[in-house]
C-alpha atoms as one frame of an Amber mdcrd trajectory, in Angstrom:
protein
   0.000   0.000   0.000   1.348   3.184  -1.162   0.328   6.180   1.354  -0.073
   9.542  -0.920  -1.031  12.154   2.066   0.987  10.441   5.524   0.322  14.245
   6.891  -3.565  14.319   6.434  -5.932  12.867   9.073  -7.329  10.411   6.668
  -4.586   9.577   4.556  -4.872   8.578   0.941  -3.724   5.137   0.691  -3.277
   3.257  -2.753  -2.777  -0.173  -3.788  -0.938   0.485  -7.114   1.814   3.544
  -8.202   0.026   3.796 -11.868  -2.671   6.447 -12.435  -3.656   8.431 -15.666
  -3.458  11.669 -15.596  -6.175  14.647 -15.364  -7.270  15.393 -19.232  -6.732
  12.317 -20.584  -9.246   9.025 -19.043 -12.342  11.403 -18.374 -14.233  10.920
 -15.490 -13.479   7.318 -14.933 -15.239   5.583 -17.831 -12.916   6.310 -20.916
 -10.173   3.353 -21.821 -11.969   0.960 -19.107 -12.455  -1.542 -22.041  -8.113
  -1.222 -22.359  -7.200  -1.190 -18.687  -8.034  -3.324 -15.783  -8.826  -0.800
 -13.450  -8.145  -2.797 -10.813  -4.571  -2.560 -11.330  -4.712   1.400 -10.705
  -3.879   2.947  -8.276  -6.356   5.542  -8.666  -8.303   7.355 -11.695  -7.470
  11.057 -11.724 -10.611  12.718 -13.349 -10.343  15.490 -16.537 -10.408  19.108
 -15.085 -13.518  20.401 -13.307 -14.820  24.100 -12.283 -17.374  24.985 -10.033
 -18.742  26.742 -13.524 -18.967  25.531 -16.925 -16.281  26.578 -19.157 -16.489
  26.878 -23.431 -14.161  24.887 -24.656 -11.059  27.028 -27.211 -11.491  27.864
 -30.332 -10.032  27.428 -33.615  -7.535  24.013 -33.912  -6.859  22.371 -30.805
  -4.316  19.705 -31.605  -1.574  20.269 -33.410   1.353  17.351 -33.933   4.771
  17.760 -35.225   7.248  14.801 -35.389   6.853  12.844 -31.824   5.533  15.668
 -29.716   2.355  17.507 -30.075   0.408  20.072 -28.656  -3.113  20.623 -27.480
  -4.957  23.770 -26.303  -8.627  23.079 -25.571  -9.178  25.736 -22.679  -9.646
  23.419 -20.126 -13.372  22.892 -21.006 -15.687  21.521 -18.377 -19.608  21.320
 -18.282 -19.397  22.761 -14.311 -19.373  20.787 -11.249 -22.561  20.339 -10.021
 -23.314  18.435 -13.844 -20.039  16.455 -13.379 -21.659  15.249 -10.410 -24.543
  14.149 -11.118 -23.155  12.517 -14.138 -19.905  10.967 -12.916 -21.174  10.639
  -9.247 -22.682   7.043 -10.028 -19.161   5.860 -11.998 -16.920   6.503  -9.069
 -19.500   5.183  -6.767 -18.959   1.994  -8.602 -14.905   2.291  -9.402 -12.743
  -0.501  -7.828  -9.930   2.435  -7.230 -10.270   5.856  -5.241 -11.294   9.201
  -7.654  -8.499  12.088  -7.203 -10.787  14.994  -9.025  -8.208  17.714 -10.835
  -9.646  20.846  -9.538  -8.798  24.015 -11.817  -7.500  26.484  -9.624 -10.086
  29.724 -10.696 -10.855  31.927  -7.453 -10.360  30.978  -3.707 -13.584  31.617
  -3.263 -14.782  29.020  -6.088 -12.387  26.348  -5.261 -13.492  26.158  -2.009
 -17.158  25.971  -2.781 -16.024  23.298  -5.601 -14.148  21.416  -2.819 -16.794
  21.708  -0.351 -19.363  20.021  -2.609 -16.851  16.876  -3.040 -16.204  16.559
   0.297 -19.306  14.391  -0.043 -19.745  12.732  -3.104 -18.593   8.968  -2.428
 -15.810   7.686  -4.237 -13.674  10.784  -4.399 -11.347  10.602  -2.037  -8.913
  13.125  -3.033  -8.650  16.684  -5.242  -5.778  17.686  -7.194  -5.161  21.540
  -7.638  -3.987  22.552 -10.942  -1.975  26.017 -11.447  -1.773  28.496 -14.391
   1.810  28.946 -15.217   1.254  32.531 -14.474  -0.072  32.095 -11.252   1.912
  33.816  -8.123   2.926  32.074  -4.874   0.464  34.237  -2.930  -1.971  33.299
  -5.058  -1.240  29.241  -5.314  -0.901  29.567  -1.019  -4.330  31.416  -1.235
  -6.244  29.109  -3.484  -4.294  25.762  -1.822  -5.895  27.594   2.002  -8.887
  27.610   0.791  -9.094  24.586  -0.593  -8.151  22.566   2.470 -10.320  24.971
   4.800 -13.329  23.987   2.679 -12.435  20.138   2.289 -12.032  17.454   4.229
 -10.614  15.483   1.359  -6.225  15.790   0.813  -5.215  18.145  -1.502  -2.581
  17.303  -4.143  -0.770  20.618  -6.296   0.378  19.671  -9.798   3.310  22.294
 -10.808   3.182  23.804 -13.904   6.740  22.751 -15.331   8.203  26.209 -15.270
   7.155  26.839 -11.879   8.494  23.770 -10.006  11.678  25.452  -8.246   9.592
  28.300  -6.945   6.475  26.730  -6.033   6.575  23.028  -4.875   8.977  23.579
  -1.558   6.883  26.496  -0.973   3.354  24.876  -1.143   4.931  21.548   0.448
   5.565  23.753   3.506   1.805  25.664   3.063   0.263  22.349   3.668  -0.216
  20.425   0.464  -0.709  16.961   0.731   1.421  15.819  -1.938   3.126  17.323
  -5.188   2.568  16.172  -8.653   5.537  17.142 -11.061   5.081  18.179 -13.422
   1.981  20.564 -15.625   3.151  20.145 -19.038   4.809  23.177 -20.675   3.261
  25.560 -22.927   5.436  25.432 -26.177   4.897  26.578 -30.327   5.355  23.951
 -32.878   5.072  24.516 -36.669   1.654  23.149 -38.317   0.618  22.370 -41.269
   1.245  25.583 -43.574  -0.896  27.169 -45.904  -1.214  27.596 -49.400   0.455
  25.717 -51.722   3.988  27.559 -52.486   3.775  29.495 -48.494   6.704  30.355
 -47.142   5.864  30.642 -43.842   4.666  27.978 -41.972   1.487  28.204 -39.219
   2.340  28.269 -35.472   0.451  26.339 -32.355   0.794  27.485 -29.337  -0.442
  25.109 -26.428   0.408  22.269 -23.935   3.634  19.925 -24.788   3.541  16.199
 -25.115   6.098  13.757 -26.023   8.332  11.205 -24.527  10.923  13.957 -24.838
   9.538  15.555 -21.618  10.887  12.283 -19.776  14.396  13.586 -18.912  13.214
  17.122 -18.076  10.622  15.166 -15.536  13.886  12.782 -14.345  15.894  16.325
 -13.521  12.850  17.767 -11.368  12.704  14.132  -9.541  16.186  13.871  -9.295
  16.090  17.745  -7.533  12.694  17.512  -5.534  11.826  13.845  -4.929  12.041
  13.217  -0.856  13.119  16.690  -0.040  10.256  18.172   0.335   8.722  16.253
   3.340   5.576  14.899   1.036   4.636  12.516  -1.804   5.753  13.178  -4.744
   3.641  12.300  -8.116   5.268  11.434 -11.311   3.958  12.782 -14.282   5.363
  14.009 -18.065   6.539  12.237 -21.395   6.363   8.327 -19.427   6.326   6.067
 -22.347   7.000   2.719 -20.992   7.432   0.544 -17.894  10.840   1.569 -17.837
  10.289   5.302 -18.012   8.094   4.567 -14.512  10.253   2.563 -12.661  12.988
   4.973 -13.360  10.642   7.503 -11.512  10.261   5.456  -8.737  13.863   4.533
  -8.588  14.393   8.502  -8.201  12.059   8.817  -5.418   8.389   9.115  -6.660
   5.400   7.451  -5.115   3.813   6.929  -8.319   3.427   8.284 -11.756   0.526
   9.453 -14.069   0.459   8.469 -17.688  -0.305  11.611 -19.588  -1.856  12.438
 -23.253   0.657  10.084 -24.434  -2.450   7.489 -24.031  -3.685   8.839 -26.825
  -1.649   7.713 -29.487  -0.992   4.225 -27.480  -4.552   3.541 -25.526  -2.546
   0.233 -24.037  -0.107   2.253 -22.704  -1.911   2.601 -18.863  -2.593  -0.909
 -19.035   0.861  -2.293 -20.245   2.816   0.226 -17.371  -0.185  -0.997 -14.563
   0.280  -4.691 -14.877   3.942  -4.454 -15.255   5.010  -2.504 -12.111   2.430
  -4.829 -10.117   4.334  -8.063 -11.304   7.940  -5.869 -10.670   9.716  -7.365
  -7.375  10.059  -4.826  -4.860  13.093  -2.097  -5.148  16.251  -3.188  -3.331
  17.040  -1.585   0.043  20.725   0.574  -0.953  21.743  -0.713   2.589  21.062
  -3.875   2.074  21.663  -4.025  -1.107  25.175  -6.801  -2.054  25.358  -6.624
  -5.716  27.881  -5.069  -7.228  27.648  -1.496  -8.740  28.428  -0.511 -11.859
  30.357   2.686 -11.150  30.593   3.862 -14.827  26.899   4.472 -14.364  27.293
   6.447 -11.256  29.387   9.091 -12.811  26.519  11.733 -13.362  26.232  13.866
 -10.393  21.962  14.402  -9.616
C-alpha cells in the first residue's frame, strides 16, 4: 500500500503507483475496455470548475514529429453536472477518484471542494496552477481549498514553476506534489497555401516522450526533499520510463496524453510494475555497482 497524504488525518492510501493523468481518461469511464482498473492505483478525473467553461477555439491539436500540442481551454460542463453525471461511476470504481480541480478563485475552489467533500468515491482533489499564477496566489487558493475540504489536496506544478512553487506549497500544507503541468510550447503546423513560405504556429500544452528527462531532472532535484509525496507525471512512455521515476524517489506516476496515441499504454505500465519485485534496500543491497553508471552527479 502506497500512502499519498501520511500528513492528512485520513490519509490517501493506494494499492498500485500507476494512475492516468487529469485530461486524458475522463471521469473514470474512458479506456476501461483497455485497462483493468483494478490494477490502478487511482483514476485522476479530466479538469472540473465549479462553472462551466467553453471549450477554445479554432484548432486544438496540433502534432509535429513525436511531440504535439493541445490547447482546448480546459473545457468543463461545471461541477454540479459532473456530479450528477460521474457521481454514479466513481460510486462503482474498484480504485479511489483524485478529481483535478482548476485552480479559478479561492472563493470558487473552495465551494467546488466543499461540494466533493461528499460525493462517495472521491477521495482526493488535485489543484492545478496556471503557469502565471503567483505564490500568494497558489498559497491562497491551496488555504482555501483545504479549509473547505475534508478530502487531501494534491498541487500539480506547472513545469516552469516547479523550483519556486513546490517547496513552498509543500511547507503551506499540500498533501502531496505532482511534477510536473506540461509546458506551454509553439510547434510549426501544417502551412498554408500551396507555395507558403511561412509555416502556421500552435501554441499550447507539450507532449512527447521527450519531456521524460526534463521530468527525471525535477525528480532527481525535488523527490524526498520536500517532506511529502511526490507524483510522477510528463513524457512516461514505458514501464521503464516509470520505474525509473520510482527509482528517483516518486510514489507513483501518471500516464499523460501520451495514451492517446498508445490507448494500451496505462494498461501495459499498470500490470507491469504490479508483477515488478520490490526495489532493493541501498543498505542492504550486495550486488555489485556498476560505477561507470554512477558518474553523473543528480
Amino acid at each position: 500500500m502506497i500512502e499519498l497524504a501520511p500528513n492528512h488525518k485520513y490519509g490517501l492510501p493506494i494499492a498500485a503507483p500507476v494512475m492516468p493523468a487529469s485530461g486524458t481518461f475522463g471521469y473514470g469511464e474512458a479506456y476501461h475496455d483497455l485497462v483493468d482498473l483494478s490494477l490502478l492505483g487511482a483514476i485522476v478525473t479530466n479538469p472540473v470548475s465549479l462553472r462551466p467553461r467553453r471549450v477554445a477555439h479554432g484548432q486544438r491539436i496540433g502534432v509535429h514529429a513525436d511531440h504535439f500540442v493541445v490547447h482546448t481551454g480546459w473545457p468543463s460542463s461545471g461541477l454540479r453536472r459532473v456530479i450528477r453525471e460521474a457521481g454514479p461511476i466513481w460510486e462503482r470504481l474498484p480504485v479511489p477518484v483524485i478529481v483535478h480541480l482548476l485552480a479559478t478563485r479561492p472563493v470558487e475552489v473552495g465551494r467546488a471542494a466543499a461540494y466533493l467533500s461528499g460525493v462517495r468515491g472521491v477521495r482526493g482533489l488535485e489543484l492545478g496552477f496556471t503557469e502565471s499564477v503567483s505564490l500568494a496566489e497558489a498559497r491562497d487558493l491551496l488555504a482555501a481549498t483545504a479549509e473547505e475540504s475534508d478530502l487531501p489536496v494534491i498541487v500539480k506544478i506547472p513545469f516552469s514553476r516547479v523550483d519556486d512553487l513546490a517547496s513552498a506549497l509543500a511547507q503551506a500544507g499540500a498533501d502531496a506534489i505532482t511534477l510536473m503541468s506540461p509546458p506551454r510550447a509553439v510547434l510549426p503546423v501544417a502551412g498554408g497555401e500551396a507555395g507558403d513560405q511561412v509555416a502556421r504556429f500552435m501554441r499550447g500544452r507539450l507532449y512527447g516522450a521527450a519531456l521524460l528527462p526534463l521530468l527525471l531532472n525535477a525528480l532527481s532535484r525535488w523527490a524526498g526533499k520536500l517532506g511529502v509525496p511526490v507524483i510522477a507525471c510528463g513524457g512516461i512512455a514505458s514501464p521503464e520510463d516509470a520505474l525509473a521515476c520510482l527509482t528517483l524517489g516518486a510514489a507513483a506516476v501518471q500516464i499523460d496524453a501520451l495514451l492517446w496515441r498508445d490507448p494500451w499504454l496505462l494498461d501495459s505500465v499498470a500490470r507491469a510494475l504490479v508483477q515488478r519485485p520490490p526495489l532493493l534496500d541501498a543498505e542492504n543491497d550486495d550486488s555489485p555497482v556498476d560505477e561507470g553508471a554512477m558518474e553523473v552527479d543528480l
